[in-house]
C-alpha positions in Angstrom: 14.1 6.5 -9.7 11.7 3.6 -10.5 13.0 2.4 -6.7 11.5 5.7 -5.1 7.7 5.1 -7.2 7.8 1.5 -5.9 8.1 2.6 -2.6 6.4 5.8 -2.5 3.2 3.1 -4.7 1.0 2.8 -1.0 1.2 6.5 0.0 -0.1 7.6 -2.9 -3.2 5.1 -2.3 -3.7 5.9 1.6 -1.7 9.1 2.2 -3.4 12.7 1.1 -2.7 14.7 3.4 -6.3 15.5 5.0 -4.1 16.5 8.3 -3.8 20.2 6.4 -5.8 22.3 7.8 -6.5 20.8 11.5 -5.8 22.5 14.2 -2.3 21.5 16.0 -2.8 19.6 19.1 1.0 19.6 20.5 3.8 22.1 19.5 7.1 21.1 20.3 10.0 23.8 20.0 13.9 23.3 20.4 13.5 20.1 22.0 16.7 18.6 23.5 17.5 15.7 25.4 21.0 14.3 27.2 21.6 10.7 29.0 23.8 11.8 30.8 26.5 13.5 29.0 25.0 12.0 26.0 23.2 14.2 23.7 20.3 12.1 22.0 17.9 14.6 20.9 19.2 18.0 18.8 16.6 21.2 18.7 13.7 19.3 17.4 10.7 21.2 16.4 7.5 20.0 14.9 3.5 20.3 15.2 1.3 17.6 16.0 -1.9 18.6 14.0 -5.2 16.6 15.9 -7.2 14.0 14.9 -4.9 13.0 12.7 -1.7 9.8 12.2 1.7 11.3 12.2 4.4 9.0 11.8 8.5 9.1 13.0 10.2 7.6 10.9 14.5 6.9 10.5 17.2 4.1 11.5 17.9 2.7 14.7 19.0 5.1 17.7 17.8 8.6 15.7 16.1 9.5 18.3 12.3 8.9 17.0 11.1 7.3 20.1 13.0 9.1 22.4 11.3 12.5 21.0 7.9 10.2 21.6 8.8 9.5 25.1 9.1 13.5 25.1 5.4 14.3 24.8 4.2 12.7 27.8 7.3 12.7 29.9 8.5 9.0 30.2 11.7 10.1 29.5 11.5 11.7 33.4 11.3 7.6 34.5 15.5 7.5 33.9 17.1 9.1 36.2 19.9 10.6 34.2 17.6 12.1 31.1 17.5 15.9 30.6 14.8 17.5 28.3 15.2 21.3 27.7 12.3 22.9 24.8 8.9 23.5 25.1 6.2 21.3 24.3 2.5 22.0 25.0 -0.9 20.2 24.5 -3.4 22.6 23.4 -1.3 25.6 24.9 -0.4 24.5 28.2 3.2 23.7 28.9 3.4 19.4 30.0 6.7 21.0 32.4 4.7 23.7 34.6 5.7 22.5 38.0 1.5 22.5 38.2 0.9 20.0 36.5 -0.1 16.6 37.7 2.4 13.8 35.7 -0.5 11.4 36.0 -2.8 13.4 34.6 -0.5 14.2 31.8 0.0 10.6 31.3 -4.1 9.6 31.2 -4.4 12.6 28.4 -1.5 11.4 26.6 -1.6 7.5 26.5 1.5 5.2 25.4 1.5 1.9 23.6 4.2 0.2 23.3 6.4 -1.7 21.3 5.8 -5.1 23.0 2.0 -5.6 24.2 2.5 -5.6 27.9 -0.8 -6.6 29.4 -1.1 -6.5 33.6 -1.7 -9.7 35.0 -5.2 -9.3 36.0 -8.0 -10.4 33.6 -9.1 -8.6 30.6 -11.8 -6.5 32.3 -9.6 -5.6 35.1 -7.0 -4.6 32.2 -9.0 -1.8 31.0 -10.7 -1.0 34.4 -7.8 -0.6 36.1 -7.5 3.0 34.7 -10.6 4.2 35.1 -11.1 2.9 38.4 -7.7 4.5 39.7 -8.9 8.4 38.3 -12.7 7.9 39.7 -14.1 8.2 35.6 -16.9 5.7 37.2 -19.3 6.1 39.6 -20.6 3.1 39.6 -20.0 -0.8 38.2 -22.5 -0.3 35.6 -20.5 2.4 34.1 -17.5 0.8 34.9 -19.1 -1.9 32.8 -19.7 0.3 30.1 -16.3 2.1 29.6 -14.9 -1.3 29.4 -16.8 -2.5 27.0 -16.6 0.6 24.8 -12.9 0.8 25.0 -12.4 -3.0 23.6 -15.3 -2.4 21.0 -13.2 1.0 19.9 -10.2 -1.3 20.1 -11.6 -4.1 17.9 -11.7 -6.7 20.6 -15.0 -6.5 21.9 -16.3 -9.9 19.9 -13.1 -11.9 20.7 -13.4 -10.6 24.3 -16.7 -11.2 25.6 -17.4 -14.2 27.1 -13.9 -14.4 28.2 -13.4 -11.1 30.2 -12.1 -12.6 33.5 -9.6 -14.6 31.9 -6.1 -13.7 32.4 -4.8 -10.8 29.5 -1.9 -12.4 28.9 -4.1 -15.8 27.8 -4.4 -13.8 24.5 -2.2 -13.9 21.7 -0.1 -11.4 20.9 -2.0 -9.0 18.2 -5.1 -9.6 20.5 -2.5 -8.3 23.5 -1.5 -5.6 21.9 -5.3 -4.4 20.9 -5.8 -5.1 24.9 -3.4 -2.7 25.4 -4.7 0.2 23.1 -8.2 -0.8 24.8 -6.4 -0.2 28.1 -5.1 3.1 27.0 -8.2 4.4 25.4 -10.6 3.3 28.7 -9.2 6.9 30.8 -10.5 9.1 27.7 -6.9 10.2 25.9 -6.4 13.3 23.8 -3.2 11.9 22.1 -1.7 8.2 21.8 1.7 7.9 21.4 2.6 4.6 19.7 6.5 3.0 20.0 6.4 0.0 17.1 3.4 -1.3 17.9 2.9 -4.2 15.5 6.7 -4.5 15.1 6.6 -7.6 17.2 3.2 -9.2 15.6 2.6 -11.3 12.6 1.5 -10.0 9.4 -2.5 -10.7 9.9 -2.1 -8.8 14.0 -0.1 -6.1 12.1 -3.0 -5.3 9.4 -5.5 -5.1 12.2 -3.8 -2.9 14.6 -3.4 -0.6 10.9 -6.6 -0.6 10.6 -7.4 0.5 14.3 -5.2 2.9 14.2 -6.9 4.6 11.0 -10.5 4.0 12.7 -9.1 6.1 16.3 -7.5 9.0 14.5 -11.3 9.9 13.9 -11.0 10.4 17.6 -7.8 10.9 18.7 -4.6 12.6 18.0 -2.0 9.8 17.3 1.7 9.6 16.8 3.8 6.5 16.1 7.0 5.0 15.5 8.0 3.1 13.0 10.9 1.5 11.2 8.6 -0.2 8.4 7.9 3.1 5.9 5.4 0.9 4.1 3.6 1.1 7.5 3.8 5.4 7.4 2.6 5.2 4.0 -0.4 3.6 4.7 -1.3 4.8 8.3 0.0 8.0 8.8 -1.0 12.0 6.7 2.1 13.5 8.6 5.6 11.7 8.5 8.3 13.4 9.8 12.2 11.4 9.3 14.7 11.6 11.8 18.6 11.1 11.9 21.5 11.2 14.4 19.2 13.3 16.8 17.9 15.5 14.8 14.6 16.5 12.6 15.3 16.8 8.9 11.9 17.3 7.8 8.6 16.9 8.5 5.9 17.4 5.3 2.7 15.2 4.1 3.5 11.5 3.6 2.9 11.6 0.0 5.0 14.3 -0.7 7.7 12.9 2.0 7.8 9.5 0.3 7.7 10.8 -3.5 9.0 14.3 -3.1 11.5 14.6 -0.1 13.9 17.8 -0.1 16.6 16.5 1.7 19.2 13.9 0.0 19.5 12.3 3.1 15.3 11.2 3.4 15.5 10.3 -0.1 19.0 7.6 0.3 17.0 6.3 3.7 13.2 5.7 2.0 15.3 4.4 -1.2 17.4 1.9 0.8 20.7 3.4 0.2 21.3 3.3 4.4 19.5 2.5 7.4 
């Protein structure tokens, strides 16, 4: 018992669940996916409620960030994934054979586990979008999306005299806020977020935290993680997942001090994972 409070201590800090309430941005019902003959993903159904952080959590291969890949269809990159369900953003179904992919992808921006800058220079890094779905008319508003995007992505001071330096000249938390900036510049709905400070330091890991608390007042935000301290202090939604499947989905603080399934409570209290 006196395990669960200690880690369950930073939700109840950060994590009231001021989600409750909002309206749901993405409903996702009897979600499947195969690789090939492979079954990874089991009838998953959950609400993403806007403007708000909800976090995946579970051990390695459960099939968190393959449901993440789901909700802007990355998973349709490999050839042999299948994804049966529906999932829609704001009621429209992301599989109607009318929808535009790329448009899909520039409402529903990714981030991913390793910062992956272009190799072009900062500005050209966050222009790039923009640029390629005409969201500037001009340079001087290309200009100005730029700079917004790395002052909303807390990179704007560490930026600005160097923005036709190469991206990847940055260190890695800087890379990785490069890449929310780049993700940000086309004007998202959602951002989906694989591990993002899983392969930064402890300092990059607290600021890309605190970024992501300062965009959900903007955006709709998902995110994987296998650190739960990092759910309990980011997220208001956590959902835990296991061999495929969904076994709950609540408010982080009552997910980390209250779960109802055994099998959440052995994985936040360390008994596997």
């Amino acid at each position: 018992m006196n395990q669960r409070v200690e880690v369950a201590a930073p939700v109840v800090a950060a994590g009231s669940d001021d989600a409750r309430g909002r309206p749901i941005k993405i409903v996702n019902r009897d979600v499947n996916v195969w690789y090939g003959d492979k079954r990874a993903l089991h009838d998953v159904s959950i609400d993403i409620p806007d403007r708000a952080v909800t976090a995946f959590i579970g051990p390695s291969g459960c099939g968190k960030s393959t449901f993440l890949r789901c909700m802007n269809r990355m998973n349709d990159t490999i050839p042999s994934a299948r994804v049966t369900g529906t999932i829609e953003i704001d009621g429209q179904d992301i599989h109607d054979r009318s929808l535009d992919v790329v448009q899909l992808r520039a409402r529903v921006g990714m981030v991913f586990q390793k910062p992956n800058p272009f190799a072009k220079s900062i500005y050209e890094n966050v222009a790039y979008g923009p640029r390629i779905h005409g969201l500037a008319r001009s340079k001087a508003e290309l200009d100005a999306i730029v700079e917004q995007s790395l002052k909303r992505a807390a990179l704007w001071d560490e930026a600005k005299d160097r923005l036709s330096q190469p991206g990847t000249g940055l260190s890695g938390g800087q890379q990785q806020r490069l890449c929310i900036a780049r993700a940000i510049a086309v004007d998202p709905e959602v951002i989906l977020m694989d591990e993002p400070a899983s392969a930064l330091d402890p300092i990059a890991t607290a600021r890309i935290e605190d970024l992501i608390d300062e965009l959900r007042q903007n955006y709709t935000i998902v995110i994987v993680t296998h650190n739960m301290q990092q759910a309990a202090r980011v997220s208001q939604r956590t959902a835990f997942f296991h061999l495929g499947k969904l076994v709950e989905e609540a408010s982080t603080e009552r997910m980390f001090t209250a779960p109802r399934d055994k099998r959440t409570q052995d994985y936040i209290t360390g008994r596997f994972g």
